[in-house]
VOTI-77216 format. One record per residue (C-alpha): residue number from 1; residue in three letters; x, y, z. Coordinates in steps of 0.001 Angstrom, whole numbers, m for minus. Example, Ala and Ser with C-alpha at 12.3 -4.5 7.8 and 13.67 -1.06 7.14 Angstrom:
% VOTI-77216
(1,"ala",(12300,m4500,7800))
(2,"ser",(13670,m1060,7140))
This chain:
% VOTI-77216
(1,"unk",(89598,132705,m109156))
(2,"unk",(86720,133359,m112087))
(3,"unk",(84117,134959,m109739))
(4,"unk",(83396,137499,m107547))
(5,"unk",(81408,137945,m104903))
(6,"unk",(78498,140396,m103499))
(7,"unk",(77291,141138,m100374))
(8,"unk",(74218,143491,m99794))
(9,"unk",(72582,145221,m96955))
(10,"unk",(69769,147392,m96624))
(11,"unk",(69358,149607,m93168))
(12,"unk",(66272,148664,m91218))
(13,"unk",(65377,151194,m88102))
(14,"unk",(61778,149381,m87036))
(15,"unk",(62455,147965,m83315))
(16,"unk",(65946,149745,m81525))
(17,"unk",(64429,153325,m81368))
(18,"unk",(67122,156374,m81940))
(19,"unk",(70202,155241,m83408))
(20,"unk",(72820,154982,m80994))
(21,"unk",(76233,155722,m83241))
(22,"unk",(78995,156453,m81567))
(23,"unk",(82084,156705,m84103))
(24,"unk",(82839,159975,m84476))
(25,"unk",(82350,162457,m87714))
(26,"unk",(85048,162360,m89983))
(27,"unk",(85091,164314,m93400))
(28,"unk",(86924,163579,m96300))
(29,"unk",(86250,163000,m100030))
(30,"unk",(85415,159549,m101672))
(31,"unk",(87034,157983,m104921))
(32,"unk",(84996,156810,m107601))
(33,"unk",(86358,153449,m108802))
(34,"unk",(84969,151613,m111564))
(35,"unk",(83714,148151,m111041))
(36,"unk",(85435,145736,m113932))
(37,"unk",(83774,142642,m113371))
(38,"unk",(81359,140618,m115900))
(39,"unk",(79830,138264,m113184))
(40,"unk",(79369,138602,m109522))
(41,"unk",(77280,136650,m106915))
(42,"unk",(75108,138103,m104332))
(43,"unk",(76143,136525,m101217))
(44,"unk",(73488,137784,m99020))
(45,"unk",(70668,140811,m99426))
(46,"unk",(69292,142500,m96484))
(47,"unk",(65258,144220,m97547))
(48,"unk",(64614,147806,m97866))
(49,"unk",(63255,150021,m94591))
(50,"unk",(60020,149790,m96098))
(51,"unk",(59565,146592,m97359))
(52,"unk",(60971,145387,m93988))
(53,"unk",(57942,147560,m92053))
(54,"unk",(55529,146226,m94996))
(55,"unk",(56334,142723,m93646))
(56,"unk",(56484,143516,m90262))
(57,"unk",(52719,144724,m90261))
(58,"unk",(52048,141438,m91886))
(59,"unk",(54387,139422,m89499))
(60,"unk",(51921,140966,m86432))
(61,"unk",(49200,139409,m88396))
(62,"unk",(50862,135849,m89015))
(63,"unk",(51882,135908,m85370))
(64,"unk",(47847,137035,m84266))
(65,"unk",(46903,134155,m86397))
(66,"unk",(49397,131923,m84830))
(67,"unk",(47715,132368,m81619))
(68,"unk",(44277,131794,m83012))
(69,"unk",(45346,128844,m84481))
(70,"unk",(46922,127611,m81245))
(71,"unk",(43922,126550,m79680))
(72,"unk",(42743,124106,m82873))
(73,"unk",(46028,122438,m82861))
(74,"unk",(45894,120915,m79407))
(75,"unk",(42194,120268,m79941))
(76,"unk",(43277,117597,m82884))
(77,"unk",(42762,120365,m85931))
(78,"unk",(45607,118863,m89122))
(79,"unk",(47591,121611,m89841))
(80,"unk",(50106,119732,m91729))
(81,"unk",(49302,122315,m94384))
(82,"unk",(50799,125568,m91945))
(83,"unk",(54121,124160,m91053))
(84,"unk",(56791,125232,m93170))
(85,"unk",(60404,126271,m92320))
(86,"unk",(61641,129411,m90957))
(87,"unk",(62319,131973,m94158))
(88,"unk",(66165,132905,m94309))
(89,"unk",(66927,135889,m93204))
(90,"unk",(69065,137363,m94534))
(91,"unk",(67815,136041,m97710))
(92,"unk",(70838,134336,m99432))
(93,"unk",(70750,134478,m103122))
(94,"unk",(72348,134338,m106573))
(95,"unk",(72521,137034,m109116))
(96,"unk",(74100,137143,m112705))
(97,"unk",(74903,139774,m115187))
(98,"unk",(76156,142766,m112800))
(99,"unk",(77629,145146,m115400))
(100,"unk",(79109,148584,m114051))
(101,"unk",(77381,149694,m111687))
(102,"unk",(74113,148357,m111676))
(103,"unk",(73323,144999,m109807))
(104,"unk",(70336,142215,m110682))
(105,"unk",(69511,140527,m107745))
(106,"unk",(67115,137465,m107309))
(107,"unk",(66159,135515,m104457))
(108,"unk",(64755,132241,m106384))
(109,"unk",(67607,130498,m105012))
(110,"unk",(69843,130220,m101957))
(111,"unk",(73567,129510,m102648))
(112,"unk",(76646,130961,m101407))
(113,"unk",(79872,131321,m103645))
(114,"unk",(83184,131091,m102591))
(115,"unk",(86371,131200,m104460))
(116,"unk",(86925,127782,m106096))
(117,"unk",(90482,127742,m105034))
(118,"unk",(91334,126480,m101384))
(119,"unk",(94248,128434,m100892))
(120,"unk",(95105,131277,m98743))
(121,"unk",(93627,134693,m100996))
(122,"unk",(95154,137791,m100042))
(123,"unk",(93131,141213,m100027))
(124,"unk",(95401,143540,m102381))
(125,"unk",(93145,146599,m101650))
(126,"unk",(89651,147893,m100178))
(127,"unk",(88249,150764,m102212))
(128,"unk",(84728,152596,m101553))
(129,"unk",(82098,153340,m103459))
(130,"unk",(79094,155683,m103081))
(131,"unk",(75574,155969,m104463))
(132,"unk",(73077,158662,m103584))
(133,"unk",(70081,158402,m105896))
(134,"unk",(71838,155939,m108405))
(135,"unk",(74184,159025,m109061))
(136,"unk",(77862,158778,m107712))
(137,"unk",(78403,161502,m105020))
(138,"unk",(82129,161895,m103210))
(139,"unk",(79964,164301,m100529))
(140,"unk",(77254,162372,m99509))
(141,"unk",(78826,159627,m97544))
(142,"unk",(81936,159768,m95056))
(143,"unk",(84527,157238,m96189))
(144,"unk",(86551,156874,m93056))
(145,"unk",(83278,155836,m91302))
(146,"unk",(83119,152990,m92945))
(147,"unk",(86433,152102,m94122))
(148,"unk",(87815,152897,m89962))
(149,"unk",(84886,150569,m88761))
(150,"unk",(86470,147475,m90791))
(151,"unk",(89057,144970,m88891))
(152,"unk",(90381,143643,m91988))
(153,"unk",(92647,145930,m93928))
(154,"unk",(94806,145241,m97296))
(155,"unk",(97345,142860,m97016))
(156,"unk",(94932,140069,m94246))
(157,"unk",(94249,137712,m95113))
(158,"unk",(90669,136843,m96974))
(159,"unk",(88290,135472,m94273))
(160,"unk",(84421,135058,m95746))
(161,"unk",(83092,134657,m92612))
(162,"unk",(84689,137548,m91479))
(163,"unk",(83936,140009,m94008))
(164,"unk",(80446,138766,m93310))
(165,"unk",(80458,139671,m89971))
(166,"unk",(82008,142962,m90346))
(167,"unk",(79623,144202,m93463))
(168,"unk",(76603,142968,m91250))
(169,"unk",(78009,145850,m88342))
(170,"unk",(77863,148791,m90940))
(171,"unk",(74486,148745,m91455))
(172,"unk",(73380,151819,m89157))
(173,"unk",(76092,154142,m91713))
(174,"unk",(74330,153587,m94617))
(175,"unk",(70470,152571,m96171))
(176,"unk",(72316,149442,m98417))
(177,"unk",(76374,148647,m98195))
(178,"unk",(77514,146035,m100757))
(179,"unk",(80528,144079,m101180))
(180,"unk",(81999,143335,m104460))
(181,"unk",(84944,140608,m104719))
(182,"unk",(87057,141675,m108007))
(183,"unk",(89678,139041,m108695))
(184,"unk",(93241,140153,m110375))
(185,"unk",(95798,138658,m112586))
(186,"unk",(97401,136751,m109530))
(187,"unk",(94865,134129,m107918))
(188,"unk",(95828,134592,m104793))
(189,"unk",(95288,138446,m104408))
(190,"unk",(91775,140088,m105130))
(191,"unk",(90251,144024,m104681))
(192,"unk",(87078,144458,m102161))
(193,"unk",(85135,146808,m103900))
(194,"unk",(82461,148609,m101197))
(195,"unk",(79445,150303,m102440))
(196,"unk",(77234,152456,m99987))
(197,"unk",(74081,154220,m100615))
(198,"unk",(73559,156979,m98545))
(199,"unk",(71449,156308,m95524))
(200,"unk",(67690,156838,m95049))
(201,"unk",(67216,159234,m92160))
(202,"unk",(63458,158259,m91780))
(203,"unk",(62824,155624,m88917))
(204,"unk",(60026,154064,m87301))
(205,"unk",(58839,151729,m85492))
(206,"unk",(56123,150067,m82666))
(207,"unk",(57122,149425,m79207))
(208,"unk",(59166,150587,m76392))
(209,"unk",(63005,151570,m76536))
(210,"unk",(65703,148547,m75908))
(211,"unk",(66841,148498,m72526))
(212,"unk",(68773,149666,m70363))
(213,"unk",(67427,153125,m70217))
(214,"unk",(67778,155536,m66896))
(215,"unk",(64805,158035,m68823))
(216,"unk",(61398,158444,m67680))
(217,"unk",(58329,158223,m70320))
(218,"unk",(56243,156119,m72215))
(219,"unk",(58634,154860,m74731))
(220,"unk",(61191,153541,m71862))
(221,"unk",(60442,150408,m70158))
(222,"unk",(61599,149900,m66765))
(223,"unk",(63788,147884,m65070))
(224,"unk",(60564,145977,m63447))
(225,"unk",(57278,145850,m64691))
(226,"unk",(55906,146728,m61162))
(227,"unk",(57270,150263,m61534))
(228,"unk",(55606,150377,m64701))
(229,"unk",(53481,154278,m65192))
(230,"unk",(51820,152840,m67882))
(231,"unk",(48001,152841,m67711))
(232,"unk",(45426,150002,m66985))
(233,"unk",(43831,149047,m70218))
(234,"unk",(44850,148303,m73473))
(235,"unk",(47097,150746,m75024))
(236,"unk",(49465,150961,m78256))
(237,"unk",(52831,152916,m78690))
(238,"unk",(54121,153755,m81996))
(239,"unk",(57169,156480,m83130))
(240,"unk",(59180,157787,m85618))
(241,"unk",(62262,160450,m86467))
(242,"unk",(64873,161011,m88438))
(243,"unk",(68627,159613,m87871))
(244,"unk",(72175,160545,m89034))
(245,"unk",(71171,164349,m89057))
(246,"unk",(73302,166560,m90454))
(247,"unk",(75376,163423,m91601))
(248,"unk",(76612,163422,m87721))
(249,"unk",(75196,160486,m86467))
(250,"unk",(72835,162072,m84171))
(251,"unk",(68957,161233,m84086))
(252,"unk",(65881,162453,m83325))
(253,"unk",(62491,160434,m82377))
(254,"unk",(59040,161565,m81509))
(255,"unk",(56227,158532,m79893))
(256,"unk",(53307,158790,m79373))
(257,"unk",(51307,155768,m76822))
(258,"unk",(47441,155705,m76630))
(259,"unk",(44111,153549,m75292))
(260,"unk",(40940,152974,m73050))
(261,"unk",(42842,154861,m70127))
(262,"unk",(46149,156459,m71388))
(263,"unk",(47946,159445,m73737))
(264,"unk",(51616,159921,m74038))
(265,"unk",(53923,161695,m75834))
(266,"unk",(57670,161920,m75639))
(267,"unk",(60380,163444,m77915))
(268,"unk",(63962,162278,m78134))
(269,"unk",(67342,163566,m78992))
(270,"unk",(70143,161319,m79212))
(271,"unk",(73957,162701,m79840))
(272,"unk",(76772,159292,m80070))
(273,"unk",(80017,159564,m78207))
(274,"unk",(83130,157495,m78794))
(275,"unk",(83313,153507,m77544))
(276,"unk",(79336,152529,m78429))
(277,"unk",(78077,155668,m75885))
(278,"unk",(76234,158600,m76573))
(279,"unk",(73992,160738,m74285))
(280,"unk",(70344,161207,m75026))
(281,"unk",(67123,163757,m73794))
(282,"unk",(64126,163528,m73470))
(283,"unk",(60888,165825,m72937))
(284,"unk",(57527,163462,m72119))
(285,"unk",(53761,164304,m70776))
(286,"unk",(52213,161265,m70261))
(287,"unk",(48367,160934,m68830))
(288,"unk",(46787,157926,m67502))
(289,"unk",(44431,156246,m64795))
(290,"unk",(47579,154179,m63525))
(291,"unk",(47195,150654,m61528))
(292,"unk",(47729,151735,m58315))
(293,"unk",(44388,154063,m58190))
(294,"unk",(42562,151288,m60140))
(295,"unk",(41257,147497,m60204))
(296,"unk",(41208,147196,m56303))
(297,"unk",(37812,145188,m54901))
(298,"unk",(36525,148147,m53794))
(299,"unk",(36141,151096,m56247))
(300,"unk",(37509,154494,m54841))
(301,"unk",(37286,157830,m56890))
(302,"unk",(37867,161769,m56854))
(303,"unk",(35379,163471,m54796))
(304,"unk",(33515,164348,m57836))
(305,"unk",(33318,160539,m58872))
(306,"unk",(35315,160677,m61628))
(307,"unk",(38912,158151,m61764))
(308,"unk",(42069,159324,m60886))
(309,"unk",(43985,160578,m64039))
(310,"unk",(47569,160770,m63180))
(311,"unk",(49502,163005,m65254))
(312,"unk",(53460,163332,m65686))
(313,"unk",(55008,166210,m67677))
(314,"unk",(58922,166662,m67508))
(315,"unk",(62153,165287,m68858))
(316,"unk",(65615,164647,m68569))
(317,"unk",(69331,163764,m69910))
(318,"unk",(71347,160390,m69545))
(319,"unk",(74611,159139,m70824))
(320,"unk",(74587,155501,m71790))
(321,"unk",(77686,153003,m72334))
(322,"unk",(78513,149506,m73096))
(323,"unk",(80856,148269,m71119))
(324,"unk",(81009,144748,m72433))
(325,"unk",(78675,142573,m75174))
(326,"unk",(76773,141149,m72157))
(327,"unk",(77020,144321,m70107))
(328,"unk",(75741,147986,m70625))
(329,"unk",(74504,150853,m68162))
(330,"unk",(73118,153952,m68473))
(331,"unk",(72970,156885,m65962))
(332,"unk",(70766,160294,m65792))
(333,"unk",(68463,162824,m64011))
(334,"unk",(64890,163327,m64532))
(335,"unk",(62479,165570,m63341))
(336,"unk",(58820,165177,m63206))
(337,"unk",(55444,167268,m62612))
(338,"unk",(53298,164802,m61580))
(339,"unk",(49549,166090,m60775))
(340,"unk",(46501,164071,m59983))
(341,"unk",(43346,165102,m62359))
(342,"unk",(39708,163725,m63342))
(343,"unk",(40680,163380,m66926))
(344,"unk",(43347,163396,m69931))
(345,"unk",(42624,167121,m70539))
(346,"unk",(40892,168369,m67215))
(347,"unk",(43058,171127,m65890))
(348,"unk",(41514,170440,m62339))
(349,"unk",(43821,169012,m59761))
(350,"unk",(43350,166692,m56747))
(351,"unk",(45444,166251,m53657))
(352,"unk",(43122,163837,m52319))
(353,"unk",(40353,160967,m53173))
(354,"unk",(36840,160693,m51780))
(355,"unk",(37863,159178,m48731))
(356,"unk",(40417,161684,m48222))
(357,"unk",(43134,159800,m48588))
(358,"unk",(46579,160997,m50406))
(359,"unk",(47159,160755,m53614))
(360,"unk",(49932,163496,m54157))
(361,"unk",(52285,164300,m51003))
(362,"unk",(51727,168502,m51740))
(363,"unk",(48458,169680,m50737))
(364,"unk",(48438,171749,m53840))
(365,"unk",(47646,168617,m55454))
(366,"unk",(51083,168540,m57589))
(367,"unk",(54571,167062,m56497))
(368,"unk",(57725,167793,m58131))
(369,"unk",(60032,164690,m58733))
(370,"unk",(63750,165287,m59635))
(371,"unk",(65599,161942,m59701))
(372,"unk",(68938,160524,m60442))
(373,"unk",(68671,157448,m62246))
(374,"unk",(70865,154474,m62438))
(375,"unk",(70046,151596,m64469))
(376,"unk",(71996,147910,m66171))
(377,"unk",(71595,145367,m67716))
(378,"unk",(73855,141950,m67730))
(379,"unk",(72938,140035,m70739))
(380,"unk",(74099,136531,m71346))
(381,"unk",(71318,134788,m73181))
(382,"unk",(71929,132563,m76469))
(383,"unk",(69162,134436,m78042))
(384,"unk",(67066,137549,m77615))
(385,"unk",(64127,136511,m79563))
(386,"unk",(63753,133051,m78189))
(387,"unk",(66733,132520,m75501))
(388,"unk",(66299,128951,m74327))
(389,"unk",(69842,129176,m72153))
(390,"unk",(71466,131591,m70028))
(391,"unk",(70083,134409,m68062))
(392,"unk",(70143,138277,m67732))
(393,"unk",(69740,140063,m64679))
(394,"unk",(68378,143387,m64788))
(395,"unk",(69000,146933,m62150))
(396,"unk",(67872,149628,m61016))
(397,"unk",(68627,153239,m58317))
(398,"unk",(66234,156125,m58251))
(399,"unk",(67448,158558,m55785))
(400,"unk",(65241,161728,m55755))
(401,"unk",(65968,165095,m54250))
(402,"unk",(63909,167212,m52391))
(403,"unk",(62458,169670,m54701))
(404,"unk",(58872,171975,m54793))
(405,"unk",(56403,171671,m52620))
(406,"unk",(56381,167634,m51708))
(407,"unk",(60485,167777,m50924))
(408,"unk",(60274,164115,m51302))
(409,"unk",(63709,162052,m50544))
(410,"unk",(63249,158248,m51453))
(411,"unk",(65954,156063,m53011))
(412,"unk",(64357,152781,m55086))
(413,"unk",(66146,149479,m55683))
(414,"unk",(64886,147408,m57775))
(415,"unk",(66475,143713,m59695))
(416,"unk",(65242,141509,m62334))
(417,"unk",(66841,138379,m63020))
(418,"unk",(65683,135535,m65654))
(419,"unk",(67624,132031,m65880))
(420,"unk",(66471,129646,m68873))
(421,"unk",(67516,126275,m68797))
(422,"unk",(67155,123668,m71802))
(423,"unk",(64372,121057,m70442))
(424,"unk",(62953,118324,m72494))
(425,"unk",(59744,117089,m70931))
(426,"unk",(57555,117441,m73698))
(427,"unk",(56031,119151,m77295))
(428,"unk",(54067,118850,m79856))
(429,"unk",(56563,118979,m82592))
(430,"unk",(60900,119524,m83007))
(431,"unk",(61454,123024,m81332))
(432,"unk",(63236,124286,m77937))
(433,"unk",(61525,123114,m74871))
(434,"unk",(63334,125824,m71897))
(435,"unk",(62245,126323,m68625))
(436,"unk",(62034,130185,m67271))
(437,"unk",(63077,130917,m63630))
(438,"unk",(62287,134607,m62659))
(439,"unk",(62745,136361,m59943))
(440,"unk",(61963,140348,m58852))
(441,"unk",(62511,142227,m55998))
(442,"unk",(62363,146077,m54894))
(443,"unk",(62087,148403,m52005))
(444,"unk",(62028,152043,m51504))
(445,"unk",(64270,153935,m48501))
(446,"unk",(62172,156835,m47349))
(447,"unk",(59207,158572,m48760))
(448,"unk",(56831,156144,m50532))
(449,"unk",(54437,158224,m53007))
(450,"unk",(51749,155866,m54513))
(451,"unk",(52313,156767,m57683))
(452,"unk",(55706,155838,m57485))
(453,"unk",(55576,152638,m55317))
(454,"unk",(55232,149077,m56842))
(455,"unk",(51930,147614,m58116))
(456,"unk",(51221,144055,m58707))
(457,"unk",(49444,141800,m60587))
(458,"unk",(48740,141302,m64427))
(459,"unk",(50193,139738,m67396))
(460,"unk",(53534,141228,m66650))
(461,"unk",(53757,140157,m62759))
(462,"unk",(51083,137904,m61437))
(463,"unk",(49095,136204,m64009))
(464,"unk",(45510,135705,m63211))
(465,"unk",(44956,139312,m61529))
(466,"unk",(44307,142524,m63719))
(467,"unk",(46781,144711,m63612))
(468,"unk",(47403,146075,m60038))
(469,"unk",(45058,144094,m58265))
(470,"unk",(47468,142279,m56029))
(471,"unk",(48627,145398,m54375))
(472,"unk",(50748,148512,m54038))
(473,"unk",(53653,148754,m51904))
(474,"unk",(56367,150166,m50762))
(475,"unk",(58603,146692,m50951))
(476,"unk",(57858,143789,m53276))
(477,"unk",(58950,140052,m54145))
(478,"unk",(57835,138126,m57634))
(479,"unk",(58750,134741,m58706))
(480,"unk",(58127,132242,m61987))
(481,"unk",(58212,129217,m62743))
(482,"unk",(57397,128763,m66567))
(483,"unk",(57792,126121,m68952))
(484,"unk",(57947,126393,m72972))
(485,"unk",(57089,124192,m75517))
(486,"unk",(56647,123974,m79086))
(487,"unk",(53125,123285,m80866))
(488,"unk",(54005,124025,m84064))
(489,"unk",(54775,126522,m86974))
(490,"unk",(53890,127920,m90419))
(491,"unk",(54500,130224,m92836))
(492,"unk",(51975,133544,m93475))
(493,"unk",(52590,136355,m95299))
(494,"unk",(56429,135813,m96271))
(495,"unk",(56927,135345,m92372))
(496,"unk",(57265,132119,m90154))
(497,"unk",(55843,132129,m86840))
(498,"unk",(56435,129490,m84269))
(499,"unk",(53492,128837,m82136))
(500,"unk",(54490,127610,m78835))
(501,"unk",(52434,126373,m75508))
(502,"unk",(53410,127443,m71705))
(503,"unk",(52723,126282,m68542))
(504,"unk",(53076,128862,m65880))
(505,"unk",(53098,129589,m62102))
(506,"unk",(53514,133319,m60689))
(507,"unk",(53478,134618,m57042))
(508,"unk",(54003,138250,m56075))
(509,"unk",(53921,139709,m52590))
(510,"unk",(54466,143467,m51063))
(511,"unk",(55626,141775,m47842))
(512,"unk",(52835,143917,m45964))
(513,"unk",(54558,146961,m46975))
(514,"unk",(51127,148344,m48352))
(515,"unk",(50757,150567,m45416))
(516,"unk",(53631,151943,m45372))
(517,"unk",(53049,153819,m48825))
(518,"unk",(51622,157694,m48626))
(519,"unk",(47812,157637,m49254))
(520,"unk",(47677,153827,m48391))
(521,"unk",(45919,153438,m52022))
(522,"unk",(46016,149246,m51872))
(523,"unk",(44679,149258,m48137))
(524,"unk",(41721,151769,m49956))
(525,"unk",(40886,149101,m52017))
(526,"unk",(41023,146631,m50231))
(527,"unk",(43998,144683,m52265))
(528,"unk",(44993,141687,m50743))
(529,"unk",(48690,142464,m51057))
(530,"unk",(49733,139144,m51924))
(531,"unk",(49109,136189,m54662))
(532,"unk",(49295,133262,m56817))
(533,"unk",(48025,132863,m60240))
(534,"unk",(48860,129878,m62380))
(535,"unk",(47555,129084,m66292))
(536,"unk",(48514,127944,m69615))
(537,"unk",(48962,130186,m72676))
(538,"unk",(50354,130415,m76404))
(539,"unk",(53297,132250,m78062))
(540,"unk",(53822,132998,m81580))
(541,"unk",(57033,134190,m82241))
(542,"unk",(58425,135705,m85488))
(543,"unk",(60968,138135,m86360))
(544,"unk",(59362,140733,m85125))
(545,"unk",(58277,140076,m82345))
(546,"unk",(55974,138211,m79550))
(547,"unk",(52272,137840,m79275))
(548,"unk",(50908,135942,m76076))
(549,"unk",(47348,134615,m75040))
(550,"unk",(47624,133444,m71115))
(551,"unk",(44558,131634,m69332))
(552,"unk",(45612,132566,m65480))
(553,"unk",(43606,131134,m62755))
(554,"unk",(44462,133271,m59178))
(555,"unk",(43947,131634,m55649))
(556,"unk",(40518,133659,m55216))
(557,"unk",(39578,131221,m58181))
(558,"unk",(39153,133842,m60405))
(559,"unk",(39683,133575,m64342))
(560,"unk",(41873,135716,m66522))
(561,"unk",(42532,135918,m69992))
(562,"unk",(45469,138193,m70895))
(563,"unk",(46445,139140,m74088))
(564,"unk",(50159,140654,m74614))
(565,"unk",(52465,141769,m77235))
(566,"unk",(56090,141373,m76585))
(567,"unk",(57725,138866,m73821))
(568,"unk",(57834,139400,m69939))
(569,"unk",(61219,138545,m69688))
């Protein structure tokens, strides 16, 4: 064999949150080895943290274009000129004259090298490298992280796609890992050479946490959107922190959500475990006018006229575990302050509205709210960006006990469970057509506080409704029917988006349980408890994400345009 190979990858934290680590710290020195080889090939090369987040601004852009451009397309516009085809990623690419230890790499072409002999090559030995600031350092970088996380050893035999795999699983242990193939006297036996520069702690990112989660705040989504405490209006949530502190794998993140009717902030420490788990905290104070106090026909407020600010200061602790690749869980306790108030900063608290009706069980106006949380996920989609067949079912227990003043005991179910199935009835251009079958369901044993109970209608339950409108309840039933279909796609900004159409039919009921919840806050205003929205809307999908522009039409005939970052599913 007369050339090597290199395989490169840079560490990108933008969209998983804390880093979840779990093999644990092990010290020990690292040996310098020099790299003898004239010419090596970069195999793949994964992009910097920050030019990653530099294109992922700029992917949000291409995608909010790709919906703008949506409309044009159907409408007969010729954009022949947009399509392109989706940007490799990672970018494969060929580099010559890698001398010691510094490496050219260029991404003007896409080629991968493999040895030019067919037969069986043995792997002699695996040695590891490290870099921290282009200066070799034995102390900055634990050896047996890397070198225990590998499957293949010396003496396997040389698998490409295999040593692909593996390299692409260290990339939370260091900022860039690279894999140098140095051949030896005898073809048949070569030296894996592993360089790693020590990883960037600094992380950030836009969004919500990845699921499942059994924390309360505004960076964790729920197992249902109906449970959802996030605030009517439009809102954005952003964080950052630092990972690997200490060089033991554990993280801390701070986020920060805001809009028309919202303020949250929440602070996260993470600490990994062995087998994938960890356990993670959490301290959050989160204020908002939430949906079940809002967007009802008939407007109710405090009994000084201003809205109903709900506010949520407390925390908690879960431990979290993979139990499979398609299953994972996650188990904790919480414990909440919640207090009713006529604005983000007001320190004025209401137990009641101007109708008199409850909106906190205490008189005092605040309820305490200690729960034990249980929440899964089953995950056996193709895809996560743009699944097109499998399903995943989603679950949820919150089983308070009776703390403070309200003593409330209530235990919450709640499921989620998406099938997509391949479907070709029609498009606008080569691309997945899927349909999306969805159905939700939850009910709550015992005590029923509104601000706790499940509120539908929106872009994330019943589409052509704001957010709420449909009702609040103590019990609840959602189903979808939606199809996808591709429109078309280009390239923008370095990024390619795929701009699909959908076709979509929601219904969402509380099965009269609106009633039944403290405060009655649907009956109040005057929410017809049930619904039916259908529309069309437009995806464009990229890398980073999901931007979505819905038309919904609702069986009072009313019209609703909804836009949404990130998918429902």
């Amino acid at each position: 064999m007369t050339e090597g190979g290199r395989l490169a990858l840079s560490n990108s934290r933008l969209t998983g949150g804390p880093i979840r680590s779990s093999t644990p710290p092990v010290y020990c020195s690292l040996q310098v080895v020099p790299l003898n080889i004239h010419t090596l090939s970069t195999l793949f090369t994964y992009k910097s943290a920050r030019k990653q987040l530099e294109e992922q601004l700029e992917g949000l852009t291409a995608a909010t274009l790709g919906i703008a451009a949506g409309p044009l397309f159907v409408f007969g516009m010729d954009f022949d000129h947009l399509r392109g085809q989706a940007i490799a990623s990672p970018v494969i690419a060929s580099s010559e004259a890698l001398t010691g230890s510094e490496a050219v790499t260029s991404s003007d072409a896409i080629t991968t090298n493999t040895p030019a002999s067919q037969q069986a090559i043995t792997i002699a030995d695996i040695q590891l490298k490290v870099v921290d600031n282009k200066v070799f350092d034995s102390e900055s970088l634990r050896a047996d992280r890397i070198l225990q996380s590998l499957s293949f050893q010396p003496g396997d035999t040389y698998d490409e796609q295999r040593v692909l795999t593996e390299l692409a699983k260290l990339e939370p242990l260091a900022e860039e890992i690279t894999l140098s193939i140095e051949p030896s006297a005898d073809p048949g036996r070569i030296a894996l050479i592993i360089t790693a520069q020590r990883p960037n702690k600094f992380f950030y990112g836009f969004g919500r946490f990845p699921l499942p989660t059994a924390l309360q705040g505004p960076l964790r989504r729920p197992v249902t959107f109906t449970i959802d405490n996030r605030a009517s209006g439009f809102a954005l949530t952003g964080y950052g922190g630092l990972a690997n502190i200490g060089d033991s794998g554990q993280s801390i993140a701070v986020g920060i959500t805001g809009g028309v009717n919202a303020l949250g902030f929440e602070t996260d420490y993470t600490i990994p475990l062995g087998d994938e788990s960890g356990i993670a905290f959490n301290v959050a104070n989160q204020r908002g006018v939430e949906t079940e106090f809002d967007n009802g026909k008939t407007n109710v407020d405090l009994p000084n006229g201003d809205d109903p600010w709900v506010h949520r200061l407390g925390g908690g602790v879960e431990y979290f575990r993979p139990f499979s690749d398609q299953l994972s869980a996650a188990v904790g306790l919480s414990y909440q302050r919640v207090t009713i108030r006529d604005g983000a900063f007001s320190s004025d608290m209401f137990s009641r509205d101007e109708l008199g009706s409850r909106l906190t069980v205490s008189d005092l106006g605040d309820d305490d709210l200690l729960t034990l949380n249980l929440a899964g996920e089953l995950d056996a989609r193709d895809d996560t960006r743009e699944p097109t067949e499998g399903y995943r079912l989603l679950f949820g227990m919150d089983q308070s006990i009776p703390v403070g003043n309200a003593s409330l005991f209530f235990n919450r179910l709640s499921a989620n469970y998406t099938h997509f199935l391949p479907l070709n009835l029609f498009g606008f251009t080569d691309g997945p057509r899927t349909l999306v079958l969805n159905a939700q369901a939850g009910t709550i044993l015992g005590d029923a506080p509104p601000y706790e109970s499940f509120s539908l209608g929106g872009a994330n339950s019943v589409r052509g409704y704001e957010r709420g409108e449909v009702g609040t309840g103590r019990s609840f039933v959602q189903a979808t029917a939606e199809y996808r279909f591709p429109i078309f796609s280009f390239d923008a900004m370095r990024r390619n988006v795929t701009v699909g159409g959908t076709l979509f039919a929601d219904y969402g009921s509380d099965l009269g349980s609106g009633s039944a919840v403290i405060g009655e806050p649907a009956e109040a205003r005057d929410k017809p408890g049930s619904g039916f929205g259908a529309g069309i809307g437009l995806r464009a999908v990229s890398d980073i994400g999901t931007a979505r522009l819905e038309l919904g039409v609702n069986d009072d005939t009313d019209v609703t345009v909804m836009f949404s970052v990130g998918d429902r599913f």
